[in-house]
C-alpha positions as CSV (number, residue, x, y, z in Angstrom):
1,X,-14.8,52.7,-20.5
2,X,-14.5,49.3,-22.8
3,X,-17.3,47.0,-23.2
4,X,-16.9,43.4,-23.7
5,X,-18.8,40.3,-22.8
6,X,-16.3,37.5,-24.0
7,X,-15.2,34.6,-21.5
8,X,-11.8,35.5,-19.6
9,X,-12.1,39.4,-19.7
10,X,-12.4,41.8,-16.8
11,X,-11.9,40.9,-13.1
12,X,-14.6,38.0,-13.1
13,X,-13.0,35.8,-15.9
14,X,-9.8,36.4,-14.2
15,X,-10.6,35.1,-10.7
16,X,-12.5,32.3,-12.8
17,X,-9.5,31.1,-14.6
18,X,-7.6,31.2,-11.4
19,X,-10.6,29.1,-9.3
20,X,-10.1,26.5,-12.4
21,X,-6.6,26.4,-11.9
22,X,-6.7,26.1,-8.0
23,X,-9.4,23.2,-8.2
24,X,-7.1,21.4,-11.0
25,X,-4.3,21.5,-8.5
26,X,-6.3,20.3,-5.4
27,X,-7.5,17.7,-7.9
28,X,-3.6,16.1,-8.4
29,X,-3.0,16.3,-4.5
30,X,-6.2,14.3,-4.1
31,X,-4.9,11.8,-6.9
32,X,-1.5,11.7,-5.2
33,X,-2.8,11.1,-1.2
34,X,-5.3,8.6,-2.9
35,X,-2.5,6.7,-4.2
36,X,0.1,6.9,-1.2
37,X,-3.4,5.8,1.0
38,X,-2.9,2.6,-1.1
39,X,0.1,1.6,-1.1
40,X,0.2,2.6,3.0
41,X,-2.7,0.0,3.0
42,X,-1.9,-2.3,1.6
43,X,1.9,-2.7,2.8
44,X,0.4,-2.8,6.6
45,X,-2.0,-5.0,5.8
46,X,0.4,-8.0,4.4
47,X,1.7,-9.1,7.6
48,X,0.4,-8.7,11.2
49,X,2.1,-8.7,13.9
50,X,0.4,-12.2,15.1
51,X,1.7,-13.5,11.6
52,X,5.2,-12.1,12.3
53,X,4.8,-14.3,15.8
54,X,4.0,-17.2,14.5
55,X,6.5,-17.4,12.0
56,X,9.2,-16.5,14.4
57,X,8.0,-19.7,16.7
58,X,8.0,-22.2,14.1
59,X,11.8,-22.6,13.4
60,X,12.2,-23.4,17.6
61,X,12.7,-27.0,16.8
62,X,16.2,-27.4,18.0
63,X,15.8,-27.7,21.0
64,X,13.0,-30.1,21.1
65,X,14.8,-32.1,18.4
66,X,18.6,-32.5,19.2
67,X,17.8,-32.9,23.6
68,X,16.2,-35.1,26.5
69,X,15.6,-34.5,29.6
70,X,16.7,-37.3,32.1
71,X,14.4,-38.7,34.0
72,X,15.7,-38.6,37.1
73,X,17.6,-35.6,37.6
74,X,15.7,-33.5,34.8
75,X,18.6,-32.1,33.5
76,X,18.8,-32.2,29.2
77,X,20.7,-34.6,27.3
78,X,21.5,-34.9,23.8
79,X,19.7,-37.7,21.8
80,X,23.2,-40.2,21.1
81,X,23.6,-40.3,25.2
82,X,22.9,-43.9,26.7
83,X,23.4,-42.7,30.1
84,X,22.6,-39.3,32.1
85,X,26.5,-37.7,32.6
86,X,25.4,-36.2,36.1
87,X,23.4,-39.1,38.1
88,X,24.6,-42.0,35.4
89,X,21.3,-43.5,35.0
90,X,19.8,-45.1,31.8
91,X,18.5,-42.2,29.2
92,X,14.9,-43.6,27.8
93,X,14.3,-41.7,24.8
94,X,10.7,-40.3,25.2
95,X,8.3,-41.0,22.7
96,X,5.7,-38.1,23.6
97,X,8.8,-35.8,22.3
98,X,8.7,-36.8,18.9
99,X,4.7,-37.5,18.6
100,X,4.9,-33.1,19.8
101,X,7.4,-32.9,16.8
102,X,5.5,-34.7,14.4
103,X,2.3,-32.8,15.7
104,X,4.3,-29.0,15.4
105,X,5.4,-30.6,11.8
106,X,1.7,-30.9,10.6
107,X,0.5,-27.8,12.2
108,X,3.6,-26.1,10.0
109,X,2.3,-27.3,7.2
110,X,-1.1,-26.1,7.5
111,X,0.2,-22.9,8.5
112,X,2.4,-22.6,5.2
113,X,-0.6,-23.7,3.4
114,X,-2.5,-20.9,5.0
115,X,-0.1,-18.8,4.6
116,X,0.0,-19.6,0.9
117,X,-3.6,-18.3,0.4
118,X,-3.0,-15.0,1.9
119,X,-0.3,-14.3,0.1
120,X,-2.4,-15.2,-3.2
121,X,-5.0,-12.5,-1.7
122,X,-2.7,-10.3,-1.4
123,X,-1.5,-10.8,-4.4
124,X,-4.7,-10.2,-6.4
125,X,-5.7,-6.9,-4.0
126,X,-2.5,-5.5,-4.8
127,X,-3.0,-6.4,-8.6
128,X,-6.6,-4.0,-8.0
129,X,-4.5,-1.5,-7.0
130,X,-2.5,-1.4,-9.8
131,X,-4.9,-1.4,-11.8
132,X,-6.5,1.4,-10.0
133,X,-3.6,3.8,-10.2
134,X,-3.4,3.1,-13.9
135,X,-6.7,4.7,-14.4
136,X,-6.0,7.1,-12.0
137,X,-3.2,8.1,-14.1
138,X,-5.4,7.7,-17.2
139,X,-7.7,10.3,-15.5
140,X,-5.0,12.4,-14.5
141,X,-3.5,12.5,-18.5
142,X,-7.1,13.2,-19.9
143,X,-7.7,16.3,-17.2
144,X,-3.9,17.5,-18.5
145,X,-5.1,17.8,-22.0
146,X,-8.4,19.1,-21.1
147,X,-6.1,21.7,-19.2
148,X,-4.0,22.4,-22.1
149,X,-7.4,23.4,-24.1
150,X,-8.4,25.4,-21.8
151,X,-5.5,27.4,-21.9
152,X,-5.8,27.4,-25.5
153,X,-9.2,28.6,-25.9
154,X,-7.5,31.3,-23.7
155,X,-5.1,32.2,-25.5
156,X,-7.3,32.4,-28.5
157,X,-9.7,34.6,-26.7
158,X,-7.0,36.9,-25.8
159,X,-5.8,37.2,-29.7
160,X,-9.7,37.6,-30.9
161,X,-9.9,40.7,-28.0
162,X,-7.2,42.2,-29.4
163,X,-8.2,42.1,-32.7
164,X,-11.5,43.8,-32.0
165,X,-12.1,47.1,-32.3
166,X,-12.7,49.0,-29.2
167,X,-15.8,51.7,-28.5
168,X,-15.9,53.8,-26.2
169,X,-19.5,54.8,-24.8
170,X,-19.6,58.3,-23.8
171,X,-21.3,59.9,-20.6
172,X,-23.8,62.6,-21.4
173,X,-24.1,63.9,-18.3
């Protein structure tokens, strides 16, 4: 029987190295979900689907711009017609028509102006995240070399057991 007390020897310093080792790896999966959590959040979090609406209905101008509707018979007409094609009266041109345009016009604008700031707050979270993963990846580098020591003060170990001398302890019985 060999006697020896030195860290990494016999079946307990095994299954520690390897419990190192496992929690080490979990460690980089955490890292990695952490960081593909961020970007996942971030990304969904840009646009909503109410934002994607009301961009969609603000280019519906045409129509409102480049028709009339006659009077009489209610059917549209385009803005150069004098006179309704189908029951030949007079085309007024309607004034509440282009008060509506000017009114969707300014409500664009402060739209675009809203949309301006969230897309500057977006723009600084996803600079936090950046800067997040970088010391995430700092962290990661600096557990790699503490790693790498480890498994050079195992090594070493290894070499220095080697070198001693072994006794062997005899049984009197």
């Amino acid at each position: 029987m060999y006697v020896g007390n030195v860290y990494g020897v016999g079946v307990g310093g095994t299954i520690s190295v390897l419990l190192m080792f496992f929690i080490k790896i979990l460690f980089f999966v955490f890292v990695a979900a952490l960081i593909i959590g961020l970007i996942i959040v971030v990304k969904n979090n840009i646009f909503t689907t109410d934002d994607i609406e009301t961009i969609k209905g603000t280019f519906n101008l045409k129509n409102k711009t480049t028709k009339k509707i006659c009077d009489d018979c209610g059917k549209d007409l385009d803005l150069i017609w004098e006179f309704c094609p189908y029951c030949r009266k007079e085309a007024k041109s309607i004034n509440i028509e282009a008060e509506s345009v000017d009114t969707e016009i300014v409500n664009i604008k402060k739209e675009t102006e809203n949309t301006k700031t969230e897309i500057e707050s977006i723009n600084i979270k996803a600079e936090s995240v950046n800067t997040e993963i970088v010391n995430l990846k700092k962290e990661t580098k600096n557990i790699n070399v503490q790693d790498d020591n480890i498994n050079k003060e195992t090594q070493n170990t290894k070499k220095k057991l080697k070198k001693q001398p072994k006794y062997k302890i005899k049984n009197n019985n």
